[in-house]
Every structure is written in C-alpha cells, then in structure tokens.
PyMOL commands that place a pseudoatom at each C-alpha (Angstrom):
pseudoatom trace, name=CA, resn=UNK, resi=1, chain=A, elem=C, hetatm=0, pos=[0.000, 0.000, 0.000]
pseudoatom trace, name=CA, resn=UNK, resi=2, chain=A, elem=C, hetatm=0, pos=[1.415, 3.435, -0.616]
pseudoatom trace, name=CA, resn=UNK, resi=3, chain=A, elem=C, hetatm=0, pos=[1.687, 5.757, 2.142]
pseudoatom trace, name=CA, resn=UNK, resi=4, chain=A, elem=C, hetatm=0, pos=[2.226, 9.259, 2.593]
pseudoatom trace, name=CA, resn=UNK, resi=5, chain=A, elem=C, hetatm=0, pos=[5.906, 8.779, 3.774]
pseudoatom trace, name=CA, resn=UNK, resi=6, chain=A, elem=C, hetatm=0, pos=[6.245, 7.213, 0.078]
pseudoatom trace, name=CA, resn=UNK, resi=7, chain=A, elem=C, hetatm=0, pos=[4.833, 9.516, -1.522]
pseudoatom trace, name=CA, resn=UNK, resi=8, chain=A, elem=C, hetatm=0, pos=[6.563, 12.415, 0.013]
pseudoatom trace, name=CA, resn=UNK, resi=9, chain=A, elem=C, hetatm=0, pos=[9.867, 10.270, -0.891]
pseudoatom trace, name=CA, resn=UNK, resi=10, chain=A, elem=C, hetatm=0, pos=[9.147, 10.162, -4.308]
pseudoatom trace, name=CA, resn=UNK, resi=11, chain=A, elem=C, hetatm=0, pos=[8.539, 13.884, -4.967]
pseudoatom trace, name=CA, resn=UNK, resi=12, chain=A, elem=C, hetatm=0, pos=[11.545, 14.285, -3.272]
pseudoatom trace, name=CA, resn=UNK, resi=13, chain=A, elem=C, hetatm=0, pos=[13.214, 13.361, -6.919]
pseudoatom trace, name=CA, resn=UNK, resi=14, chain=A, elem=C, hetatm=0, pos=[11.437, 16.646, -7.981]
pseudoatom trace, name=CA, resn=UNK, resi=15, chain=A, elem=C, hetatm=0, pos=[13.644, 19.594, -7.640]
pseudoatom trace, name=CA, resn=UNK, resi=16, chain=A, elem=C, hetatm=0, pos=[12.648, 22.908, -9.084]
pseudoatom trace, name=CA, resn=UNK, resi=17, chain=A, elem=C, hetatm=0, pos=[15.097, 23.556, -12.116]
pseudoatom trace, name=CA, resn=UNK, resi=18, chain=A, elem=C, hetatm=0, pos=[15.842, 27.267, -10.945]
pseudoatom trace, name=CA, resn=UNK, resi=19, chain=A, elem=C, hetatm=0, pos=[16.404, 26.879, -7.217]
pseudoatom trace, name=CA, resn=UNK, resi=20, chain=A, elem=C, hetatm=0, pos=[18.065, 23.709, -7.437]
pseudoatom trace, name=CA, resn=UNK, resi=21, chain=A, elem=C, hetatm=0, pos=[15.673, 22.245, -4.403]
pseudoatom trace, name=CA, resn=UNK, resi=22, chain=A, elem=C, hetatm=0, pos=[13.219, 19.606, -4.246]
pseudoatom trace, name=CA, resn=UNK, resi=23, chain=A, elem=C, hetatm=0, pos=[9.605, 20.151, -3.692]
pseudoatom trace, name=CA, resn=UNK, resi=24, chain=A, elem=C, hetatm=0, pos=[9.165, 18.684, -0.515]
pseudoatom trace, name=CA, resn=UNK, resi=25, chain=A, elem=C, hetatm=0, pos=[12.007, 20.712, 1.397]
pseudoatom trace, name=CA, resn=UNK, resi=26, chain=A, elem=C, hetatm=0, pos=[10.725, 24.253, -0.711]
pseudoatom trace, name=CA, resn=UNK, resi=27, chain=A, elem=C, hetatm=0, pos=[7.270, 23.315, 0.915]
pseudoatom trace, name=CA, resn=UNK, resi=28, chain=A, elem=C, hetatm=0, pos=[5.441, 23.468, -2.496]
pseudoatom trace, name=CA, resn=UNK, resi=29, chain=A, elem=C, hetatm=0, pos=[3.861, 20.100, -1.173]
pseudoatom trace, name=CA, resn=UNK, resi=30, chain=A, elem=C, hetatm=0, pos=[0.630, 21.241, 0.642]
pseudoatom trace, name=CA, resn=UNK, resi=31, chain=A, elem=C, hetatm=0, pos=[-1.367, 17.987, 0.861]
pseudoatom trace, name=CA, resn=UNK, resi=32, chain=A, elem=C, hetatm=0, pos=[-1.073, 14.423, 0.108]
pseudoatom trace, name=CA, resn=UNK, resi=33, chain=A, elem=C, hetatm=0, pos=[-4.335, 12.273, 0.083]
pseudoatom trace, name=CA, resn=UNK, resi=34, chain=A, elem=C, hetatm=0, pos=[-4.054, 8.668, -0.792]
pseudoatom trace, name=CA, resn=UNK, resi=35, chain=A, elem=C, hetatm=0, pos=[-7.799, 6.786, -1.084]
pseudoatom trace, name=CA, resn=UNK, resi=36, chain=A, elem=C, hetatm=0, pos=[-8.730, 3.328, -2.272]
pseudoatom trace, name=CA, resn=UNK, resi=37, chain=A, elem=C, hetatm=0, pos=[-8.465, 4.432, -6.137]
pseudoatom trace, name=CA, resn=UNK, resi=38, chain=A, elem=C, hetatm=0, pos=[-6.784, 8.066, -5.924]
pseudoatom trace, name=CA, resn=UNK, resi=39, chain=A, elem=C, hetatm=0, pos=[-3.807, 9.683, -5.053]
pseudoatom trace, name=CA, resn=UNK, resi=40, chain=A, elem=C, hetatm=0, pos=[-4.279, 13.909, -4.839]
pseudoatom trace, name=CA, resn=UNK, resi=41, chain=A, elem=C, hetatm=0, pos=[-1.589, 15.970, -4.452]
pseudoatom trace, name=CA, resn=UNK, resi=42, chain=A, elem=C, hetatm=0, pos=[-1.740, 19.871, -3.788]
pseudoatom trace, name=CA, resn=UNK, resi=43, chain=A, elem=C, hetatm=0, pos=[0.927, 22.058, -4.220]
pseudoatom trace, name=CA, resn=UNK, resi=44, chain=A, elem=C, hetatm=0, pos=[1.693, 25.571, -4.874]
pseudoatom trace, name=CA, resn=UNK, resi=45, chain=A, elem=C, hetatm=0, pos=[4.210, 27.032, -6.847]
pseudoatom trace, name=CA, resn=UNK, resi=46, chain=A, elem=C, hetatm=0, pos=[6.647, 29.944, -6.100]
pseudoatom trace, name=CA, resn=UNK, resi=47, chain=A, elem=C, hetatm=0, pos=[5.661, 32.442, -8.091]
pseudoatom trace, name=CA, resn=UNK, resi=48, chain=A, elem=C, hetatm=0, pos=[2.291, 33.330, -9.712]
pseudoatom trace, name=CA, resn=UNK, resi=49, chain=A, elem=C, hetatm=0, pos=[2.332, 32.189, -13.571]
pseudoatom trace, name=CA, resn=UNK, resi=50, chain=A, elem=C, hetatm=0, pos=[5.742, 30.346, -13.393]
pseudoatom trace, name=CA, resn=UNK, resi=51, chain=A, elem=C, hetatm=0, pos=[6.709, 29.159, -16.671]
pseudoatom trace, name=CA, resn=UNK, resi=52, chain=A, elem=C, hetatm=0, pos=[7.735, 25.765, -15.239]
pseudoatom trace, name=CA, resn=UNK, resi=53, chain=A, elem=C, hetatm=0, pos=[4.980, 25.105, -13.796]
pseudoatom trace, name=CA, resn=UNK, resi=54, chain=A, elem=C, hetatm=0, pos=[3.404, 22.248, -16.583]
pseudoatom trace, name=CA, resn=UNK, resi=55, chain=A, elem=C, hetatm=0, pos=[6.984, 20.910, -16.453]
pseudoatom trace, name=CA, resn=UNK, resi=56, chain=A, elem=C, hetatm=0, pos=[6.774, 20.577, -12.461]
pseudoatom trace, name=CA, resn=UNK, resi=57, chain=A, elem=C, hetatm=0, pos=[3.131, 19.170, -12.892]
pseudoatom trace, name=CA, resn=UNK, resi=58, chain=A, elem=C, hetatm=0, pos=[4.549, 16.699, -15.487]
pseudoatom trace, name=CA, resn=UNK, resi=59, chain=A, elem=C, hetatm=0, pos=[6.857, 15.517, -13.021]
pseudoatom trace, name=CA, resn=UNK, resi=60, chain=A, elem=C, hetatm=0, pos=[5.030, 15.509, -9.873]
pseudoatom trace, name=CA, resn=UNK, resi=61, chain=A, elem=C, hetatm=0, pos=[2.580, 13.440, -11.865]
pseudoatom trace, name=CA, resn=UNK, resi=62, chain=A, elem=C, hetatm=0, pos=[4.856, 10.692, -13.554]
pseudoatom trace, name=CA, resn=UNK, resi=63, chain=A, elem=C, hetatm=0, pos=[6.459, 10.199, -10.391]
pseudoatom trace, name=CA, resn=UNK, resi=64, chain=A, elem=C, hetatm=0, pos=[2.892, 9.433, -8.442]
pseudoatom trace, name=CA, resn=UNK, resi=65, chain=A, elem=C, hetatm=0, pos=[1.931, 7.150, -11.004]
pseudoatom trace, name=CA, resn=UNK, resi=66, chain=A, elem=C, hetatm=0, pos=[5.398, 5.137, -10.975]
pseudoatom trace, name=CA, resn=UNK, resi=67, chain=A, elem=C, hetatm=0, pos=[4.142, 4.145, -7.352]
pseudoatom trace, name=CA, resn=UNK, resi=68, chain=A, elem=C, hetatm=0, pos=[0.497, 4.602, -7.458]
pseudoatom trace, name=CA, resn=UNK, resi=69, chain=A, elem=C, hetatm=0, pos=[-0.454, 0.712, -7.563]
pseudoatom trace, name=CA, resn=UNK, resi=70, chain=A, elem=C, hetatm=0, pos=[-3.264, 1.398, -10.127]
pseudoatom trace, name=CA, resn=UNK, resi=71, chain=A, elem=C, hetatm=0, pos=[-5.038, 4.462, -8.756]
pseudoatom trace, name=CA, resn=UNK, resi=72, chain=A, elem=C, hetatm=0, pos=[-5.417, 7.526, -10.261]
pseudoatom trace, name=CA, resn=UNK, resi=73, chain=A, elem=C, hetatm=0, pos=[-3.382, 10.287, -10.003]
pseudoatom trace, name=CA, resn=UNK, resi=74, chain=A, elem=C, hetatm=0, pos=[-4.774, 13.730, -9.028]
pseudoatom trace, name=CA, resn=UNK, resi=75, chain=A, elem=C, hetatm=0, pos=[-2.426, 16.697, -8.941]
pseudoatom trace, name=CA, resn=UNK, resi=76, chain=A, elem=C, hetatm=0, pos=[-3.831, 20.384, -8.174]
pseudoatom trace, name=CA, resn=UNK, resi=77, chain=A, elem=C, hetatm=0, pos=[-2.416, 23.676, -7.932]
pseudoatom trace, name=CA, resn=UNK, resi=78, chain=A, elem=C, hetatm=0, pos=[-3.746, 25.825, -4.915]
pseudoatom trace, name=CA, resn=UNK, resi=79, chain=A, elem=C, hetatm=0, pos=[-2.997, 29.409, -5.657]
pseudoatom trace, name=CA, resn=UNK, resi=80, chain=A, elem=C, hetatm=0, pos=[-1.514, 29.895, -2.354]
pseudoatom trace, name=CA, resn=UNK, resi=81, chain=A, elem=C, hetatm=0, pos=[1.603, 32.331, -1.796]
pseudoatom trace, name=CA, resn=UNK, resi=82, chain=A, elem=C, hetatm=0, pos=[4.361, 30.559, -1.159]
pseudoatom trace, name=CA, resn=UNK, resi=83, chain=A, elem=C, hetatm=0, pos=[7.275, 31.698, 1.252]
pseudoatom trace, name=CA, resn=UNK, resi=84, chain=A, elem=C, hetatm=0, pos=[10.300, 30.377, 1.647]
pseudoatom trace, name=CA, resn=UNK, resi=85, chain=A, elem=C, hetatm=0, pos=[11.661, 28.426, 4.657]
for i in range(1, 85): cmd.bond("trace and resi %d" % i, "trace and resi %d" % (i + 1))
show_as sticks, trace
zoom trace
C-alpha cells in the first residue's frame, strides 16, 4: 500500500530547475491524500504564472503514477503564496 511517507519520498526526486531544491524541502507540497483508487496531491508554486509550472506538474505526476499501484493520479495547484523556509 502506498503511504504518505512514500509519496513524500518520491517527490523528493522533484527539484525545481531554478532553485536547485526539491519540492518537498521548498514546501510546495501542501497535501497528500491517498484513497482506495486516488492519489491527490496539492501544491503551490513559487511564483504566480511560473513558466515551469506544466513541467513541475509533469513531473510531480509521472512520479505518483510510478508508485500509485493502479489508482489515479490527481495533482492540483492551490494558488496559495508561497514563502520560503
């Protein structure tokens, strides 16, 4: 069964290309829910309109489904402002 621990392990291996830091640790990771048949992931980006952000979304999402056991993969933006650590 996947847990959260996993999944917060695997999008680990997604670092944002212009700060050189993962998602997890920049805190772009705001909530991991793992049901019978879904995973949803919602995160935030740094800035407003980044132009990586279908690139990050891309990522986020191939690594879920590498682990995801058969359920579906749900990854959301919240248009949160995010702050640095």
């Amino acid at each position: 069964m996947v847990t959260r621990a996993q999944v917060l392990s695997t999008l680990r291996e997604v670092v944002d290309p212009e700060i050189g830091v993962n998602l997890v640790d920049l805190d772009m990771i705001r909530e991991v829910q793992i049901e019978e048949n879904r995973i949803q992931v919602r995160m935030v980006l740094t800035i407003p309109g980044c132009p990586l952000a279908q690139h990050l979304l891309t990522q986020v999402r191939g690594k879920l489904e590498a682990i995801a056991e058969g359920r579906a993969v749900d990854v959301q933006l919240v248009h949160d402002v995010w702050e640095p650590r």
